[in-house]
N, C-alpha and C positions, 0 to 999 in steps of 0.2 A: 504494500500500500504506500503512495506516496503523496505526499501535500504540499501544497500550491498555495501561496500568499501573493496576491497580484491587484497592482492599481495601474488602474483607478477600480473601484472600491465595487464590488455585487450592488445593484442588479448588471452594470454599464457592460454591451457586448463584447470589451475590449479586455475586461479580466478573465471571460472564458476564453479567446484567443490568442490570451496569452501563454495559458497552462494546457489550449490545446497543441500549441506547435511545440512547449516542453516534451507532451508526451508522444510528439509525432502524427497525431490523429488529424483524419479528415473527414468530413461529413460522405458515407452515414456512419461511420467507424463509432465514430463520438457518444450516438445515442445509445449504440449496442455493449459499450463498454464504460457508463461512467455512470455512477451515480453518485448526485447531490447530497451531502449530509450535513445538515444545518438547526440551528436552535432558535430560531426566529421565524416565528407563522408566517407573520406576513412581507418581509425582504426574503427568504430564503425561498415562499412558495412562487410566492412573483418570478426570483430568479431562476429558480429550476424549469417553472413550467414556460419563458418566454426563450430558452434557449430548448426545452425538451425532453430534460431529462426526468430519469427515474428518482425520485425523492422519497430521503429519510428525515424525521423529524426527532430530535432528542427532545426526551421530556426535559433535560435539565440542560441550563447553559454550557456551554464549554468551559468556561473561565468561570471565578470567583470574583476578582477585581472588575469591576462594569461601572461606569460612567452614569450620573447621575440620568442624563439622557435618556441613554441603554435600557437603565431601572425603568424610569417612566414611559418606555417606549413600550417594553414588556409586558408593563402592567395595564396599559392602553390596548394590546391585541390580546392579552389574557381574557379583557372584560368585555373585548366585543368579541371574541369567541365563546365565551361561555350565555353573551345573550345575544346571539344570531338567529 
């Protein structure tokens, strides 16, 4: 397994084409071999599903350390997810 940190920043088409030409892949290559795994409902689903991939969602953040932002962003799609 290998990981990719690339900007400009998810959802922008330009950070998948950057870790697609790391890993050699060219469409349809890409869809059959990559899946999105991310802890944010609504930036990670956005960005899986406008490039196509298969998507996994972690219940719990990656990181510990998160930006007051971050906090409030989370807890903004926690509460319109649970009243959708």
């Amino acid at each position: 397994m290998r990981f990719f940190r690339a900007q400009p920043p998810k959802p922008h088409p330009d950070a998948f084409a950057k870790v697609f030409a790391e890993l050699g892949l060219v469409p349809p290559e890409i869809l059959k071999n990559v899946a999105y795994i991310g802890d944010r409902i609504y930036t990670d689903i956005y960005a899986a599903n406008r490039v196509g991939f298969e998507l996994v969602i972690r219940a719990l953040p990656f990181g510990t350390k998160e930006t007051i932002g971050v906090r409030m962003a989370r807890k903004f799609e926690n509460f319109v997810y649970a009243n959708k």
